[in-house]
VOTOR-590373 format. One record per residue: residue in three letters; chain; x, y, z of N, C-alpha, C in turn. Coordinates in nm, 3 decimals, always signed. Example, Ala and Ser with C-alpha at 12.3 -4.5 7.8 and 13.67 -1.06 7.14 Angstrom:
<pts>
<"ala","A",<+1.319,-0.569,+0.780>,<+1.230,-0.450,+0.780>,<+1.320,-0.330,+0.780>> <"ser","A",<+1.285,-0.225,+0.708>,<+1.367,-0.106,+0.714>,<+1.290,+0.003,+0.787>> 
</pts>
This chain:
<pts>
<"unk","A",<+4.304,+13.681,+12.487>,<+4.210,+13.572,+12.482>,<+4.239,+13.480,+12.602>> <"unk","A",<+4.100,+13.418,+12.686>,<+4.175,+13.388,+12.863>,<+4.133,+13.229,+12.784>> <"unk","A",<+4.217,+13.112,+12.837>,<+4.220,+13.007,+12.840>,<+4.148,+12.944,+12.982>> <"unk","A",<+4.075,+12.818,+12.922>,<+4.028,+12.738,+13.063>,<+4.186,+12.601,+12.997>> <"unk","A",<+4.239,+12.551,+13.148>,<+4.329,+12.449,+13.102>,<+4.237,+12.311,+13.199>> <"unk","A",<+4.249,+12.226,+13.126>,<+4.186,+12.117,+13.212>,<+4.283,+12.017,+13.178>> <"unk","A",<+4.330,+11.939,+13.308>,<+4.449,+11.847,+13.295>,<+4.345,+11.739,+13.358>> <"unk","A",<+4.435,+11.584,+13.341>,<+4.283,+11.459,+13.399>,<+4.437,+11.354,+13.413>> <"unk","A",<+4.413,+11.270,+13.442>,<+4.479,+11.108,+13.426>,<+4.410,+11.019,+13.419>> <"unk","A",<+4.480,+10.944,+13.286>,<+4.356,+10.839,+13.260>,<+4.480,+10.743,+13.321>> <"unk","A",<+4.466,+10.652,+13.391>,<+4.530,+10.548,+13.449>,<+4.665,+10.604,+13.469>> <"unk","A",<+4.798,+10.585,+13.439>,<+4.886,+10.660,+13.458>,<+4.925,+10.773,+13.396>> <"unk","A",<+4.858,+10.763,+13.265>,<+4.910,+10.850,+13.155>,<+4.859,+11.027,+13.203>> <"unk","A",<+4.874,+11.115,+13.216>,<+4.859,+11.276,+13.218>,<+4.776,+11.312,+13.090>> <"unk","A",<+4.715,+11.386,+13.079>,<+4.671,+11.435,+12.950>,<+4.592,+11.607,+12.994>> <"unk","A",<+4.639,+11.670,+12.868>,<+4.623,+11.813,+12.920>,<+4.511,+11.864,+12.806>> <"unk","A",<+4.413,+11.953,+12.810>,<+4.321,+12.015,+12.702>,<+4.324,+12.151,+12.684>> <"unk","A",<+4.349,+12.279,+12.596>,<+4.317,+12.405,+12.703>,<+4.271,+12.453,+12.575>> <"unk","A",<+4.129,+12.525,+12.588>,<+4.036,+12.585,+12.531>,<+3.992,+12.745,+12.574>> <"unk","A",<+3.998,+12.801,+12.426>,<+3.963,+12.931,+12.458>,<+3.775,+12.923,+12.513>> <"unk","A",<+3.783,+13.024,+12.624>,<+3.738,+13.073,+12.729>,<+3.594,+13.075,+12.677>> <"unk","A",<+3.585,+13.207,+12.570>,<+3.528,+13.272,+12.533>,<+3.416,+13.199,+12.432>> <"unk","A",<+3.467,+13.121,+12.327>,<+3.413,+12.997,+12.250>,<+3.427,+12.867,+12.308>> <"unk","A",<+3.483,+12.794,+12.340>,<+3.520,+12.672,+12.409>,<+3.566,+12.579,+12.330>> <"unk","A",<+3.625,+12.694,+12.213>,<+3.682,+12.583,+12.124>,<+3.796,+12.562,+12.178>> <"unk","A",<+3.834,+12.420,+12.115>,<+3.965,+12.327,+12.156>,<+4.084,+12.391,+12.120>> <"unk","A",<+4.207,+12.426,+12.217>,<+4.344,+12.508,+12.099>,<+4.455,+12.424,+12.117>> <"unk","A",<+4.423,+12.346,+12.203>,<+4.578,+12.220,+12.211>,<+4.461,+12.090,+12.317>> <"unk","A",<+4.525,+12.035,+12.255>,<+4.416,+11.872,+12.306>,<+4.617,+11.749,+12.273>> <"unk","A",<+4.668,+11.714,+12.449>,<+4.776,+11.664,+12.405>,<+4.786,+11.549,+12.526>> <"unk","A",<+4.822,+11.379,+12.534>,<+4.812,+11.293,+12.618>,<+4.927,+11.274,+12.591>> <"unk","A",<+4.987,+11.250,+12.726>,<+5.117,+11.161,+12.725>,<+5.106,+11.024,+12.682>> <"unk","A",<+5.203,+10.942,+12.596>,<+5.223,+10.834,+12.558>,<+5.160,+10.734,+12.628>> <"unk","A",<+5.090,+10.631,+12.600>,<+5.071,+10.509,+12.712>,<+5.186,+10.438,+12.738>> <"unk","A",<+5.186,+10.376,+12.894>,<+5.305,+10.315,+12.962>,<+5.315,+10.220,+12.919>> <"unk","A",<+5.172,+10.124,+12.910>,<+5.190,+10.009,+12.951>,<+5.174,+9.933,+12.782>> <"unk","A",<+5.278,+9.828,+12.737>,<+5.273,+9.805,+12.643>,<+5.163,+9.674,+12.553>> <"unk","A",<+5.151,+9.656,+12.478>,<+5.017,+9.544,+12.427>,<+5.039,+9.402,+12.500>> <"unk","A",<+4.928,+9.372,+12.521>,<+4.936,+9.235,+12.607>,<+5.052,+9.136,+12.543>> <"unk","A",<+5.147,+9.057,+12.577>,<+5.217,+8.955,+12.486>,<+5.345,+9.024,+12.448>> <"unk","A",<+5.355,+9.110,+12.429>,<+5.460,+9.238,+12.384>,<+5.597,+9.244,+12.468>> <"unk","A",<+5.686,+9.203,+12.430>,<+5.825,+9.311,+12.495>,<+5.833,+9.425,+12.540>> <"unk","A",<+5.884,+9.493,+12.665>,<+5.880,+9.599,+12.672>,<+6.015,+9.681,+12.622>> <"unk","A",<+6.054,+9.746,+12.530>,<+6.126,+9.801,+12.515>,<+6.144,+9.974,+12.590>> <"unk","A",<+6.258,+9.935,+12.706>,<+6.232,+10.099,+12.755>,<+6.285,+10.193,+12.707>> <"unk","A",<+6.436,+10.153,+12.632>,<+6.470,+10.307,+12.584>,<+6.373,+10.356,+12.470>> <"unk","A",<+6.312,+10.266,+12.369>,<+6.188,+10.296,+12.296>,<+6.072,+10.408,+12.406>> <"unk","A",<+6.058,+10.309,+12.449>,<+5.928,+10.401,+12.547>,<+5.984,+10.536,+12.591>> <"unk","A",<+6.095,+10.553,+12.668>,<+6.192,+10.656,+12.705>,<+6.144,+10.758,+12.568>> <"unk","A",<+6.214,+10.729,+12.470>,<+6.215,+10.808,+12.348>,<+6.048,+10.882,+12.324>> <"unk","A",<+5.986,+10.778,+12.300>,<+5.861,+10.831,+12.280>,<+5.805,+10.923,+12.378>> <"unk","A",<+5.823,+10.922,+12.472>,<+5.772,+10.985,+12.613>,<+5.847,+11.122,+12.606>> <"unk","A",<+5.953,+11.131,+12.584>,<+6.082,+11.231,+12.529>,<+5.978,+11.325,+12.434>> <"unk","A",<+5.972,+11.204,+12.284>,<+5.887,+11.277,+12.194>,<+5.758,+11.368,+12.187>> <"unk","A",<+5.703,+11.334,+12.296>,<+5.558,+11.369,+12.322>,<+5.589,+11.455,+12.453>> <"unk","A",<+5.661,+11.515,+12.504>,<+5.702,+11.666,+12.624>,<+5.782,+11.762,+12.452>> <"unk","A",<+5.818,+11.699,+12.368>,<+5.851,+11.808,+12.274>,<+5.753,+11.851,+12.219>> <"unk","A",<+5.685,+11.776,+12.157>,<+5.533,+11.782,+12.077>,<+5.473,+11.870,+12.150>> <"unk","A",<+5.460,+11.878,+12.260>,<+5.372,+11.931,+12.377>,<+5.413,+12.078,+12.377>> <"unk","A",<+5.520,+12.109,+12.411>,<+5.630,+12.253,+12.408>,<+5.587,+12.329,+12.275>> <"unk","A",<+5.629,+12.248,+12.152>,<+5.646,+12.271,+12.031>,<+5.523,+12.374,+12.016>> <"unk","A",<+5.348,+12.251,+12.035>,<+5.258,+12.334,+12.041>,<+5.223,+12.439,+12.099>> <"unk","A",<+5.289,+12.421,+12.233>,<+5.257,+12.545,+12.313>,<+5.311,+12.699,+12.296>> <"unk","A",<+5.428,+12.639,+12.209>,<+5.465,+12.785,+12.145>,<+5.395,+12.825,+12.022>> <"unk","A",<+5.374,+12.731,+11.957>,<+5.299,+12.804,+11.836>,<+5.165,+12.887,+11.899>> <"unk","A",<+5.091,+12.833,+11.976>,<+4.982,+12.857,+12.049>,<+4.999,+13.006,+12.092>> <"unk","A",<+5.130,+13.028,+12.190>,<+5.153,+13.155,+12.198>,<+5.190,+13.276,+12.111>> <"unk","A",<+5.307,+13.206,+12.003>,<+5.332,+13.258,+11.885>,<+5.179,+13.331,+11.808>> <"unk","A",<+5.068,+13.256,+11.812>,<+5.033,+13.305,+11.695>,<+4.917,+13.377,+11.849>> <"unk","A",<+4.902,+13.418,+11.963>,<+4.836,+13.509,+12.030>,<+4.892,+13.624,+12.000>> <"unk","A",<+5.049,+13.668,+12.022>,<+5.135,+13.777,+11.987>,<+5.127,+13.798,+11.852>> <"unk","A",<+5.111,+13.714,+11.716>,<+5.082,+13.790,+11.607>,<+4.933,+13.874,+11.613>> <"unk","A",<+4.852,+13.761,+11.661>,<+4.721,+13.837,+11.653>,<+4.696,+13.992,+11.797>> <"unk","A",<+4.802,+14.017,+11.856>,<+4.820,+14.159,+11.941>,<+4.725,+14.090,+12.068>> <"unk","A",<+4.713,+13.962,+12.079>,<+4.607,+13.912,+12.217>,<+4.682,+13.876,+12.319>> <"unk","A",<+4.822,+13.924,+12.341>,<+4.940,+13.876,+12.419>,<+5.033,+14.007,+12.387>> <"unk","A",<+5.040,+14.114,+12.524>,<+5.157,+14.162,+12.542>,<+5.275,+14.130,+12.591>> <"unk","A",<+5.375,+14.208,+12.564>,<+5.503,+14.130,+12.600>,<+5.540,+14.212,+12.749>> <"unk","A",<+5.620,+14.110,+12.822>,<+5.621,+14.146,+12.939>,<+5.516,+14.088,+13.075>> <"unk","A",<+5.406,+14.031,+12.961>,<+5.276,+14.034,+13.089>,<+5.265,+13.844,+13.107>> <"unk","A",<+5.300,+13.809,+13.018>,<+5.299,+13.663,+12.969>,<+5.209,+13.651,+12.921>> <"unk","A",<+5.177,+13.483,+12.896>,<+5.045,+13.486,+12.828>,<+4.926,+13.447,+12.954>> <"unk","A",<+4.771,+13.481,+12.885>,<+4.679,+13.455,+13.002>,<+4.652,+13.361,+12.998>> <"unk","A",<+4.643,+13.269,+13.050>,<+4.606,+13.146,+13.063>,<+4.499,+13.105,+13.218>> 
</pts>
């Protein structure tokens, strides 16, 4: 199954989408954390650090299940990687 990946930046933040090809349905829809914190607000960075941390795992996490479940369904040989 071939993936379209569309990556964008909304102000600083990265945000990635990648949809099968074929339908154009959505299979991972994932934005990095926002930087900048609420007007009036403290910035706490090792907080932010963490979260930003949290959300490249989140990101991974999905991306394996994503692949995981291409190789159950036989739409991913091994050796070839996945198509993307």
């Amino acid at each position: 199954m071939p993936y379209q990946i569309d990556t964008r930046l909304k102000g600083a933040n990265p945000s990635l989408q990648i949809r099968d090809a074929s339908s154009g349905a959505v299979r991972l829809a994932w934005e990095y954390p926002r930087c900048a914190p609420p007007e009036g607000e403290e910035v706490d960075e090792e907080l932010m650090a963490l979260k930003r941390e949290e959300a490249i795992h989140e990101l991974f996490r999905r991306l394996f299940m994503l692949t995981a479940e291409q190789y159950l369904k036989g739409e991913a040989s091994e050796g070839k990687g996945t198509p993307m």
